[in-house]
N, C-alpha and C positions, 0 to 999 in steps of 0.2 A: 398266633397271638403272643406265645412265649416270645419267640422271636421278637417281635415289636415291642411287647414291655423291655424285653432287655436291651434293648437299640436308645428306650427314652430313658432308662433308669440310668447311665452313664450323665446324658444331659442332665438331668438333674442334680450328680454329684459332684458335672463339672461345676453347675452355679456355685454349689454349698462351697466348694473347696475354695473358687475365688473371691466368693464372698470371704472365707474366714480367712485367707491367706490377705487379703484388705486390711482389715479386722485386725490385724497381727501386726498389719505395717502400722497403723494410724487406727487408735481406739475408738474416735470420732466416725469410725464406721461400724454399722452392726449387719445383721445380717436380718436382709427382709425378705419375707415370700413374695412369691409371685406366679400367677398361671400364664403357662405356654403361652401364646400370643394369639398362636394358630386356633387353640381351642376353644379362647374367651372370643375371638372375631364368630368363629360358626357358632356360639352359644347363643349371640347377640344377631345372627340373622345378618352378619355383613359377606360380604365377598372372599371368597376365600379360594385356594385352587384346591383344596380338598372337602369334598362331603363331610359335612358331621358324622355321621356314620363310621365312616372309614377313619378319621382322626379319633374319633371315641374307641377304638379298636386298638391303639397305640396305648390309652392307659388302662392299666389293670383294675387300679382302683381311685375312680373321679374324687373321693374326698381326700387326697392329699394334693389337688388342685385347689389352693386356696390364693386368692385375691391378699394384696394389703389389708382389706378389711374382714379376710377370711368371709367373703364370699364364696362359696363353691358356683361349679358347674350351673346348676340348678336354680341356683340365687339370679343369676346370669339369664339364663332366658327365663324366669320370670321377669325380671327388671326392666327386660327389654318388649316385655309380650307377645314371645315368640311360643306361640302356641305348638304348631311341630315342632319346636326342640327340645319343648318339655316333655311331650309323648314319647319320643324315642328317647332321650335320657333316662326317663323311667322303664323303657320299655329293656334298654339293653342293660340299666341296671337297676334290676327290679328289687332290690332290698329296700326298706325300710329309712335307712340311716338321714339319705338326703333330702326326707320330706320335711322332718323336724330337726336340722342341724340349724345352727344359728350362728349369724357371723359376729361381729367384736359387741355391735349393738344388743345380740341379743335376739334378731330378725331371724325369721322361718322367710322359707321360697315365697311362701302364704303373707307372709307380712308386704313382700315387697311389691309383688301382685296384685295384693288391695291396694295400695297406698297409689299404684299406679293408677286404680281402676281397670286390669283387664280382666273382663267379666269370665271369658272365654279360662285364661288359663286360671284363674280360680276354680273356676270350673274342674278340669283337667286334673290337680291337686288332690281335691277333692274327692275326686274318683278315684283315685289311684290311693289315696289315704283308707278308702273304707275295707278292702281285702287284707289291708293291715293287719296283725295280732297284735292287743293294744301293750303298752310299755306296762313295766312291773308300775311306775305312779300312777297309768290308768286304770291299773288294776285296781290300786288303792283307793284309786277318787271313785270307781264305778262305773268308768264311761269307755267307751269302745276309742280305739287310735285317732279315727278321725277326727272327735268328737276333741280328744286332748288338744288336736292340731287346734282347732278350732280354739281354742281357750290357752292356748300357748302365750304367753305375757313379755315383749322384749325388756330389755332395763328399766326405761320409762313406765312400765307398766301396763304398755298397750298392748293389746291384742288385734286380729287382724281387724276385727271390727271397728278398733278405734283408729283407725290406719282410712278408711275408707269412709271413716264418716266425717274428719279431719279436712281429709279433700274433696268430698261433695260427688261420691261416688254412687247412687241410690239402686243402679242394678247391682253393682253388688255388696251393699251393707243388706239390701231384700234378699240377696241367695245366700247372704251367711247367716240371716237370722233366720233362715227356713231351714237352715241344715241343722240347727241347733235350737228352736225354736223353744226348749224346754229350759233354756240355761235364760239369768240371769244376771247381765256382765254386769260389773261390779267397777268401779273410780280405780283408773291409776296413779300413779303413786303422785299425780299433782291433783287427786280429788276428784277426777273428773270423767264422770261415764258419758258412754256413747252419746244418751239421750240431752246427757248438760249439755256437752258438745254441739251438737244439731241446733239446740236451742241459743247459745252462745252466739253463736255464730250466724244467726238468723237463716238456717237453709229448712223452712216449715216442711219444704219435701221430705225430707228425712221425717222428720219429726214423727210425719203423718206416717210414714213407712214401720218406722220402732214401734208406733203405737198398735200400728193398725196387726200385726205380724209377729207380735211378741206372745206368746202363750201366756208364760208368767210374767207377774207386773213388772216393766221397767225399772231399775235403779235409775233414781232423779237425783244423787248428788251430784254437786260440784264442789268447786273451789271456795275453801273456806266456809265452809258448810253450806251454803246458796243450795239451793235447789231447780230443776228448769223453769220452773215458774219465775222465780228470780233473773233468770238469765231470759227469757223470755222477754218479761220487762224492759231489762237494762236495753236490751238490743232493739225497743220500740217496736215490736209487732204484732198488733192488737189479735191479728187470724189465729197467727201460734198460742197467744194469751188464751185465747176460746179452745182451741183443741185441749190446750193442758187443763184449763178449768174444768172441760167436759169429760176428759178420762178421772181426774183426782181432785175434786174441787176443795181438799181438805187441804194442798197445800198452801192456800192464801195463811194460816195461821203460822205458818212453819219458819224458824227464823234462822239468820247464819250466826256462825261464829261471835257475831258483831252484834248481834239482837236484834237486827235489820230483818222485818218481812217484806216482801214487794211490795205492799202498801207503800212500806217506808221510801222504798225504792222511785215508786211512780209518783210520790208527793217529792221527793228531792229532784227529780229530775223534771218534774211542770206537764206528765204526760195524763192530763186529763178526762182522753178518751177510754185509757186503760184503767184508769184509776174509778171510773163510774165500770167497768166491766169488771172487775174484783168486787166493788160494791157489791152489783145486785149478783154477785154470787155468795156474799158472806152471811147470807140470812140467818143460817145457825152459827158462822161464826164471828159475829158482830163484837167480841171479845180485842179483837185485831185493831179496832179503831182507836180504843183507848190504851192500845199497848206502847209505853214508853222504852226507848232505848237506853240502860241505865249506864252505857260508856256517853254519854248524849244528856245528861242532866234530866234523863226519862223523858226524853222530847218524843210527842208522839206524832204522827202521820200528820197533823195537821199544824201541829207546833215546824215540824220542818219543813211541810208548803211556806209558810209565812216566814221563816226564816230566808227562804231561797225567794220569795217576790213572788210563789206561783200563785196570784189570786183564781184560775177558774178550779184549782184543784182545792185549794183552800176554800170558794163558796159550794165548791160539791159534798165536801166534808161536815162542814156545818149544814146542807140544807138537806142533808142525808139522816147525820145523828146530831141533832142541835147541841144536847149538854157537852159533846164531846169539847165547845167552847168553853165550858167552864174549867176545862184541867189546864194546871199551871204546871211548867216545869219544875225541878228540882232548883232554881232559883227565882221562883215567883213568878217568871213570866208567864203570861198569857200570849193569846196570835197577835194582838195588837202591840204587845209592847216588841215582839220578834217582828212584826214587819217596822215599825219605826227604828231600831235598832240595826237594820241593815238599811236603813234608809230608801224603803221600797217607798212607792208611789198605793196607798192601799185605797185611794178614794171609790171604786168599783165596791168593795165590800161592805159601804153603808146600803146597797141593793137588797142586802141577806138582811132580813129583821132583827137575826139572832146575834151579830154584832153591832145592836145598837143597844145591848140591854147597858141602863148605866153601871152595874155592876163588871161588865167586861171593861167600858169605855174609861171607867175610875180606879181599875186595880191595879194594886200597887204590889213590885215585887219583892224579895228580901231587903232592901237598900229603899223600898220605902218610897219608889219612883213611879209614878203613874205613867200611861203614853205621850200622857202631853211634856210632864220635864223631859225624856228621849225626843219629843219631836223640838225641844227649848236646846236641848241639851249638843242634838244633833245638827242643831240651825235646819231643818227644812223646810222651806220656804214652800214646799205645793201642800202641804196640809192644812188649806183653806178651809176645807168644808168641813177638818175636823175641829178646829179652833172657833168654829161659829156657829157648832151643835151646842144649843141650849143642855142636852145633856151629860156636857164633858165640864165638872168643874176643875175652875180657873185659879182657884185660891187653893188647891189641895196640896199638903207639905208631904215634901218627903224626910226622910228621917235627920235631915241637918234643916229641916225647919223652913225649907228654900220653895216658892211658888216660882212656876212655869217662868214667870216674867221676871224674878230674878239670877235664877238662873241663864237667861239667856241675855243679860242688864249687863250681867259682873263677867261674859263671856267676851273671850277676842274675837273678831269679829274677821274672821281670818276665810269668809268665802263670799261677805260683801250681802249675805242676808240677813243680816242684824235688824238692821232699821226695819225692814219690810215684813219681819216678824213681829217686834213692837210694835209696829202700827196694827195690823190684826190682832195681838193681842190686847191693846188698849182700844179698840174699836168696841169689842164685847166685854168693856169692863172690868179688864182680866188686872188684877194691883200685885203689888210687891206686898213678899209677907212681914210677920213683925220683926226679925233678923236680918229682912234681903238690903236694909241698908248699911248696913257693917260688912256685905260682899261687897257693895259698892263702893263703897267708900275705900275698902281695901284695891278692886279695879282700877278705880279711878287715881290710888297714889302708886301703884304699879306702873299706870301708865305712864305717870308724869316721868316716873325715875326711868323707865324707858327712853322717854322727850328728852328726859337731859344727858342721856347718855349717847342719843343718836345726835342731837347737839354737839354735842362733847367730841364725838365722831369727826362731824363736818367740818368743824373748826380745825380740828387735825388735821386733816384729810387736804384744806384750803393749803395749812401751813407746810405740807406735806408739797407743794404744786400739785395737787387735785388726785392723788393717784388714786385714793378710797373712796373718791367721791361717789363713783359708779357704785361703787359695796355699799354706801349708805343709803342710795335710792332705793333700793331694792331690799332692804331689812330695817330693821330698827324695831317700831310699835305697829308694824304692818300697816300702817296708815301713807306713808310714803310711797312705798309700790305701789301699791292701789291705788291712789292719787295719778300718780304721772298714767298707769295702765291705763286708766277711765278719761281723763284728759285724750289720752294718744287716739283713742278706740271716741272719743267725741267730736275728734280732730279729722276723722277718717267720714265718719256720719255727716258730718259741717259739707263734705266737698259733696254729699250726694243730693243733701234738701238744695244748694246750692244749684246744683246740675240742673233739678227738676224745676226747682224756680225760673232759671231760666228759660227751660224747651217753654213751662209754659206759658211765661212772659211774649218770647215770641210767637206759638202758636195765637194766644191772644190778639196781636198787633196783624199777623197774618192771619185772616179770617179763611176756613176754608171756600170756595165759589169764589173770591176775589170781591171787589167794592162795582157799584154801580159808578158812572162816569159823572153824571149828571150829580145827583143827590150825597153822591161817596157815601152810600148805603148797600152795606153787604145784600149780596145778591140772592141768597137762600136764605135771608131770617125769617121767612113766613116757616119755613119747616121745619117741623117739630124736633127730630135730627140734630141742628141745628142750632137748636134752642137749647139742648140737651148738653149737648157740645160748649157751647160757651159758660152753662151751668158748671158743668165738671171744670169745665179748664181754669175759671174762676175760685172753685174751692179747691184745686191742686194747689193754685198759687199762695192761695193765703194759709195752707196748711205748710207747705215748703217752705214760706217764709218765719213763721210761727216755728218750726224745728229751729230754722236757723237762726230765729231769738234767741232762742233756747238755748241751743251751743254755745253762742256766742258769749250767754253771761256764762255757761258750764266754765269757761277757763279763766273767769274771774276768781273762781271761788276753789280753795281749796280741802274744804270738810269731805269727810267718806260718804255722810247720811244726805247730802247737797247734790252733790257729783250724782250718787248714784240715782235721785228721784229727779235731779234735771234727765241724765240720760235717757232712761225711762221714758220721759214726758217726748223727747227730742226721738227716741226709738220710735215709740207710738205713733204721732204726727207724720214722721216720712213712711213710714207702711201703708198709711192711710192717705197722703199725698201721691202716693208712687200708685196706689190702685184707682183712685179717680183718675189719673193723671191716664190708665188704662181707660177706662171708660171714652173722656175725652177723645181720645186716640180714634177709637173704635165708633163714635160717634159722628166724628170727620171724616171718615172712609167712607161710613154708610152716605154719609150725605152727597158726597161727591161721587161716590161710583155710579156707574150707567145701571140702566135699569137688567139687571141681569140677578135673579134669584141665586142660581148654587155660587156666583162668584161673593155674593153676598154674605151666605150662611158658611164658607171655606173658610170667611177672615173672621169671624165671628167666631168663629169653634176654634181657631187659632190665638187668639187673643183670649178665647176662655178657658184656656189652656193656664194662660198666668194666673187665673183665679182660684183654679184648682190647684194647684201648686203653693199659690201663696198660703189656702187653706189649711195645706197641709203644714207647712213651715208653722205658721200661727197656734194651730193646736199643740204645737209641742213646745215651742217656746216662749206663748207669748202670756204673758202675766195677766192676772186679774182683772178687769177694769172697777168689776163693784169694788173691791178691796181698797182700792186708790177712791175713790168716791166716800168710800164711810171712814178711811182714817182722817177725814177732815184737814187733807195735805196744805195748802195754803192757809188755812187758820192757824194750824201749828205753826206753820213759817212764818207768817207776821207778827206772831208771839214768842217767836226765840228772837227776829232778828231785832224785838224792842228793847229786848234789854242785852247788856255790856258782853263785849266779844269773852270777856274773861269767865263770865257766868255762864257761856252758852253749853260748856260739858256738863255742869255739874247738873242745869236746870234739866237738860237732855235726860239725865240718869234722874235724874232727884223728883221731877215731875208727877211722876206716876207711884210714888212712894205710899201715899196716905190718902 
């Protein structure tokens, strides 16, 4: 064996020498380690022309075989999970040194082997760690060599247990927490223990394993003080939510860094299933619901459901702890004024009784704004049903004196639901307050000096040969763009009521069954079918025709509040023309097909196919009808267009004054 060591220790100083004679020639060379070729291939289980055995014989001592990243030997068939060549590495050299050396990271054999998953040379480690004499620090800490391995920490802070729970190893993060069953691992140096981990990363196996196999209680920190409970949450799964509540149900109180408890978590993120499973576990600590976040303006679990739109997490909150509705942020808000303020859709939450008290529906926050000036303020055009609750007052000021309806009067009208706001607010009575006509008046010379400056533009623009013309369509007093938009977009609708009119002009003329010879009397009008059939195809017609009235004057006229309730009217009409115009259709097939049942019911369920669809399209976009029915839309119209085109802005804004 002398022999052989001094055969390899030559090689070795031939590298060092040419390394530094490199080194000497050209500084931009240094001098790097590196293990034999032959020994790292047998460590790693590949093909070699020598046994492990017999190449291990060659070096005296395997720890100055070090890797670039001073891995040794050892490190080497753990990494690769070569379970005999960890036995006999150990076996032929049985000290101590190579169980716990660590390479640049900071890694034991142990780290790289969990991080692998192989259960087996974990194993192996393990065994060969416990005849160990423990090191002079495990003398200090009180634990046997093994025991140290075991709790060995690379730079990041992990140990091998975090190495293996990391990558979803569960046989063996179960054999290291049995080997150690007494220890309590603790966050590395990014906050984060085994158990955060497991839970983070959604693997409930683990979870259930830590829990189940831990002696002493699990350490639950994470990142930035989170707890798994926290991390449970974020990662949505409600199973893990029930094991952690059921081992530690105290940590629903428990907050991060941020003031953030999973409540907070499961109300920001809209996870309502979880958020009723923290409920009915908070019984004694019912404290959590009313906890505000004070980086958050003390916004509490419920204030940030409604900020974020989540209404079922939002009606579980109120229909769990009612008063929780009464708490206002650190600027006066309430849930209602945070859902109008992100311009959620909250109509679902007049279901909950407890947001219909008028003291929610009328509160006003620092600045003296109720829901309704945010829903004024905001132009939202779906808060129908809140604008026609008898107990939302309409006249209520906010601190510049301003009611719902002037504010939204003296407002640019810069998303085209101006008008359709004012008419529901003048439908239930709603007036301008004693100041709201000194905003107007201020709007209405705003705009003018706008008019003359987009004027002012055009005339340029002409003298120019037309270069700005395009720039001035499209800016000015926002009433241009919007103009030519709803024209182009009414221009497009024109060619479809058009379309339909015709199919069903000609369906009309061609009767399905064809005409009798003698009488030129359609041939099937005794059946009902039939009858059906010419019924619909008749009110296709005059509905298609009736849009495309309607279009037609659309491009006469140039006002925003015109444009936009012809469209409207011209919208309406073809959706309902194009769905009889269905019917029709379906009505002429039945009549004329042979007597065959399933060919019958195949076109029928094919065609009722466009009605489900259509249904679906229409609940999301399609507006009001009572709304249009009680602003009393053509009375108003025959009343602005009787008096002088020059009066017609100011009566517009001025009408609703007094």
């Amino acid at each position: 064996m002398d022999s052989n060591s001094s055969q390899v220790a030559p090689v070795d100083d031939s590298r060092t020498q040419i390394s530094n004679r490199a080194a000497t020639q050209c500084d931009r060379l240094t001098k790097t380690r590196h293990m034999d070729p032959q020994l790292y291939k047998a460590a790693a289980g590949g093909k070699t022309k020598y046994d492990l055995r017999q190449i291990l014989k060659n070096f005296h001592d395997l720890g100055d075989e070090l890797t670039p990243m001073e891995n040794t030997v050892l490190h080497i068939a753990a990494q690769f999970g070569k379970q005999k060549c960890v036995d006999l590495i150990l076996k032929e050299h049985s000290d101590s040194s190579l169980l716990r050396r660590v390479n640049k990271h900071g890694d034991t054999p142990l780290h790289l082997a969990a991080r692998e998953g192989y259960q087996k040379v974990v194993e192996a480690l393990i065994h060969a760690a416990k005849p160990q004499p423990p090191q002079p620090s495990d003398i200090e800490n009180g634990v046997e060599f093994h025991e140290g391995m075991l709790r060995t920490m690379n730079q990041e802070g992990d140990t091998a247990l975090h190495e293996a729970v990391r990558y979803r190893h569960p046989k063996v993060v179960k054999l290291l927490i049995k080997e150690d069953a007494k220890f309590t691992y603790g966050p590395n140096h990014k906050g984060n223990t085994p158990l955060y981990m497991a839970a983070e990363r959604g693997f409930d196996d683990l979870v259930d394993i830590i829990l189940e196999n831990s002696v002493t209680s699990s350490d639950h920190r994470g990142l930035k003080g989170r707890t798994a409970l926290h991390a449970a949450v974020i990662s949505k799964h409600p199973e893990m939510v029930y094991k952690i509540l059921e081992w530690k149900k105290e940590l629903i109180k428990e907050v991060d860094d941020n003031g953030w408890s999973p409540l907070h978590c499961a109300a920001y993120l809209g996870y309502t299933s979880i958020a009723r499973q923290l409920l009915d576990k908070s019984e004694h600590e019912s404290q959590v619901i009313y906890l505000g976040i004070k980086e958050f303006d003390n916004m509490t679990a419920l204030h940030i459901a409604a900020s974020r739109g989540h209404k079922g997490v939002a009606k579980l909150l109120a229909s769990s702890y009612p008063d929780c509705c009464e708490q206002v942020d650190d600027t006066g808000n309430n849930a209602i004024h945070l859902f109008m303020s992100q311009r959620r859709h909250f109509l679902k939450l007049f279901c909950v009784r407890w947001f219909r008290a008028r003291g929610l529906l009328n509160g006003k926050n620092e600045r003296g704004q109720t829901p309704l000036h945010l829903l004024a303020d905001f132009q939202m055009d779906h808060g129908t049903d809140f604008i026609m609750s008898q107990k939302v007052d309409k006249m209520a000021l906010n601190e510049d004196n301003l009611t719902a309806t002037d504010i939204i009067s003296s407002a640019k009208d810069s998303l085209g639901r101006q008008d359709s706001i004012l008419r529901k607010l003048k439908s239930v009575k709603a007036r301008a307050g004693p100041l709201g006509w000194q905003w107007i008046l201020k709007a209405i010379n705003e705009n003018k000096g706008e008019k003359r400056r987009e004027d002012r533009g055009v005339r340029e623009s002409e003298d120019q040969g037309g270069v700005n013309r395009s720039k001035d369509k499209g800016e000015g007093s926002g009433g241009r763009g919007f103009t030519e938009a709803m024209k182009k977009k009414g221009e497009t609708h024109l060619l479809v009521a058009t379309l339909i009119a015709t199919i069903t002009f000609a369906a009309g003329l061609s009767l399905p069954g064809g005409h009798e010879d003698d009488a030129s009397m359609a041939i099937l009008s005794k059946k009902t079918a039939f009858k059906i059939f010419v019924v619909a195809d008749t009110t296709a017609l005059v509905l298609s025709m009736a849009a495309v009235c309607v279009y037609f004057f659309m491009t006469l006229n140039n006002r925003k509040e015109v444009l936009h309730d012809f469209f409207n009217w011209g919208f309406n009409l073809t959706m309902y023309a194009m769905a009889v115009m269905m019917i029709a259709f379906m009505m002429g097939l039945y009549t004329v097909l042979p007597d065959s049942a399933w060919l019958v019911v195949f076109v029928c369920a094919i065609c009722g196919c466009f009605f489900i669809f259509l249904s679906y399209i229409l609940r999301k976009f399609y507006s009001s009808w009572k709304v249009m029915i009680k602003s009393s839309f053509w009375l108003r119209k025959f009343k602005l267009f009787v008096i002088k085109g020059q009066q017609l802005p100011l009566m517009r804004r001025g009408n609703h004054l007094f």
